[in-house]
Each structure stands twice: as structure tokens, then as C-alpha cells.
C-alpha positions in Angstrom: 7.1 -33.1 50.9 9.9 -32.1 49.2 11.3 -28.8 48.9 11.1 -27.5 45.7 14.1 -25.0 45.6 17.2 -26.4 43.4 20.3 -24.5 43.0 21.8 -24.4 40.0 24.6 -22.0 41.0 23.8 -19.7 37.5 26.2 -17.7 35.9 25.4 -14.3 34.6 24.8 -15.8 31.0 22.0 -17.7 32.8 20.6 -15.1 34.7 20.4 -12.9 32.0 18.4 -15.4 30.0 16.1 -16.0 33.2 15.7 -12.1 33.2 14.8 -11.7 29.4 12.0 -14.2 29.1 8.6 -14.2 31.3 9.0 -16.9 34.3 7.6 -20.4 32.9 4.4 -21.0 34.8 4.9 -24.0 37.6 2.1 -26.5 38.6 4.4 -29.2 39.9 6.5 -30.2 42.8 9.4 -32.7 43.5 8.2 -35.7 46.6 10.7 -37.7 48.8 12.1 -41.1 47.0 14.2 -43.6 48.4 16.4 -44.1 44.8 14.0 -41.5 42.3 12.4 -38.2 42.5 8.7 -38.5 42.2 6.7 -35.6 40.3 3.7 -34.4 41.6 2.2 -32.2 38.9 -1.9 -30.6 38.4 -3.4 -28.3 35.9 -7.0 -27.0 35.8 -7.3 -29.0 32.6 -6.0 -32.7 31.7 -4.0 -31.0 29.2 -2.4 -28.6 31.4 -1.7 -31.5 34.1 0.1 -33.0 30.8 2.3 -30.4 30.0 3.0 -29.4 33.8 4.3 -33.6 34.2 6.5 -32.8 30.6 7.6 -29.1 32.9 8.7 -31.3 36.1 10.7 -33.7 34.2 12.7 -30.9 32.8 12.6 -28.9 35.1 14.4 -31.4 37.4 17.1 -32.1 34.3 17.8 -28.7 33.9 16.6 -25.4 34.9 14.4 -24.7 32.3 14.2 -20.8 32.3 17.5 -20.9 31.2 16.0 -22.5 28.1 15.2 -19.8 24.7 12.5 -20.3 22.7 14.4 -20.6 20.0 12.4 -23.6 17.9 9.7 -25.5 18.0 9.1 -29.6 18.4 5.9 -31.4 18.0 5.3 -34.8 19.9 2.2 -37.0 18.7 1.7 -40.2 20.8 -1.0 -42.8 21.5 -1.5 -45.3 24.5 -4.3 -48.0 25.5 -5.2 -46.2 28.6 -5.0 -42.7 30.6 -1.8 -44.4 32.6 0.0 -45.4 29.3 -0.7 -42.4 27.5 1.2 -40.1 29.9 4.0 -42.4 30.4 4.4 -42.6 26.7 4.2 -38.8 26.3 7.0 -38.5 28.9 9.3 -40.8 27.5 8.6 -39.0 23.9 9.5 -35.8 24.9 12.6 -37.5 26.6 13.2 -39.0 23.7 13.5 -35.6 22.2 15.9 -34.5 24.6 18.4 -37.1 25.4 18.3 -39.3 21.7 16.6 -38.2 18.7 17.5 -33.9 18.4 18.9 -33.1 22.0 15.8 -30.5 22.4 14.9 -29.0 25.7 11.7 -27.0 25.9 11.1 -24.1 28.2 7.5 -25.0 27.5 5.4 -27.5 26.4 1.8 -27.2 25.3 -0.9 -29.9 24.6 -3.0 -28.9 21.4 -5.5 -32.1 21.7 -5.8 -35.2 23.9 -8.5 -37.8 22.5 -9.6 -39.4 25.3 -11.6 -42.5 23.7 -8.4 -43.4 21.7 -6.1 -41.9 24.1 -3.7 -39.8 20.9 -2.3 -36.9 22.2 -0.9 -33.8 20.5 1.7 -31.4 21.8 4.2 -28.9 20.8 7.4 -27.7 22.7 9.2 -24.5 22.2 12.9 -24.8 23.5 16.4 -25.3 21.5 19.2 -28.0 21.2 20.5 -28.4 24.8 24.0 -27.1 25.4 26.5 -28.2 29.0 27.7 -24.8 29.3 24.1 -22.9 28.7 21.7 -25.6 30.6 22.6 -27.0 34.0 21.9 -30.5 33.8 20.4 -33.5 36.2 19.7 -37.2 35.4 16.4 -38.8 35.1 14.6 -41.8 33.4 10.8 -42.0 33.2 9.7 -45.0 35.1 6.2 -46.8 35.3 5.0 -47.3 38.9 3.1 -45.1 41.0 1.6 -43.0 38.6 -1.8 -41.8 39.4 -4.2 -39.8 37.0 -7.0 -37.8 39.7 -9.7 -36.4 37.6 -12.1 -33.5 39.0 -11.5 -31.8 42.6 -8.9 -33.5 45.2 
């Protein structure tokens, strides 16, 4: 396994947002990959294992308690299956970020996932993303070897 600690090398504008805001709650981990980071992310709910895969992507572009909740962004998104539905939800919310209005959440939140027609519902509190406020990192959302583990593991 990977280890989880990134160094951003904050400045004290960072810190001090880090310090004014309660820590963003973490169910997620980076693995080992030869050319890609995998995200291993789990929640006591299918929604929260949602929003903690949405958490891991940005939290591995950017460190996201240096994000303020400044606004608000709601993603709606459909798939054909369980697999699809989460890898369209990723690339939405990337979409967000790094296309449609450069937002950056420090937390996202699923308000409903249909599982029969596989729609989900989600809204992100963050603000525009800024160089000199967010540390940044690459990443692209990429189809194989995603797994969805319902019940105890």
C-alpha cells in the first residue's frame, strides 16, 4: 500500500485556511501504480463510498483543506450500471474542476443515488480553484479496475 502522506509544502495562507475550517473527513487511500495512482475509497453507505472516490480524486489534485466553502455546485449524472455510474460521476465533477467553472470542493455530498436507473445526485461546496491558493497535481479518471464491493469485506 501506498502511503498516504503528501506534502504540499503550505504556506501560512494555507495553513491558516487548514486551521479555520473543521478537517474534511477521509475514507480513502492512494495504492501503488505503475503509470497512475489508484484510489481506494469506502463509506458505511454507497453514497458515502461516492463522495469519499469524488474526496480522493481531489484530494490527490490538490490538498483540499485548503479549499473554502465558499459556493456551492450540484452534479446530476446517470449510467447503465453501478461501474458506469461512478465513473461518470468522477469525470462530472472533473469536469467541474478542470473545464466547465474551475470549482474545487472541499466536500462533496450525495443527496440520492437511484439504484434501478442508476441517476445520482450530489452537491459540492468548494470555490473557483486558484495556483497560488490550491497546490495542484494531475490526474484523469480512467476506466479499468474499478470495483464496486457491496456489504462487509
Amino acid at each position: 500500500m501506498a502511503d498516504n502522506f503528501r506534502d504540499y509544502n503550505l504556506n501560512q495562507e494555507q495553513k491558516a485556511i487548514r486551521a479555520k475550517y473543521p478537517p474534511v473527513k477521509k475514507k480513502y487511500e492512494y495504492l501503488d501504480h505503475t503509470a497512475d495512482v489508484q484510489l481506494h475509497a469506502w463509506g458505511d453507505t454507497l453514497e458515502e463510498a461516492f463522495e469519499q472516490c469524488a474526496m480522493a480524486m481531489f484530494g490527490y489534485i490538490t490538498d483540499t483543506e485548503t479549499v473554502e466553502p465558499l459556493d456551492t455546485v450540484e452534479v446530476e449524472i446517470e449510467g447503465h450500471d453501478m461501474l458506469s455510474l461512478l465513473y461518470n460521476f468522477l469525470n462530472e465533477w472533473l469536469y467541474k474542476f478542470s473545464a466547465d467553472q474551475f470549482f474545487i470542493p472541499r466536500e462533496v455530498k450525495v443527496l440520492s443515488i437511484d439504484r434501478m436507473s442508476f441517476k445520482i445526485r450530489s452537491i459540492g461546496w468548494g470555490e473557483e480553484f486558484s495556483l497560488p491558493k490550491h497546490p495542484q497535481s494531475v490526474m484523469a479518471a480512467l476506466t479499468q479496475e474499478k470495483q464496486i464491493y457491496g456489504g462487509l469485506h
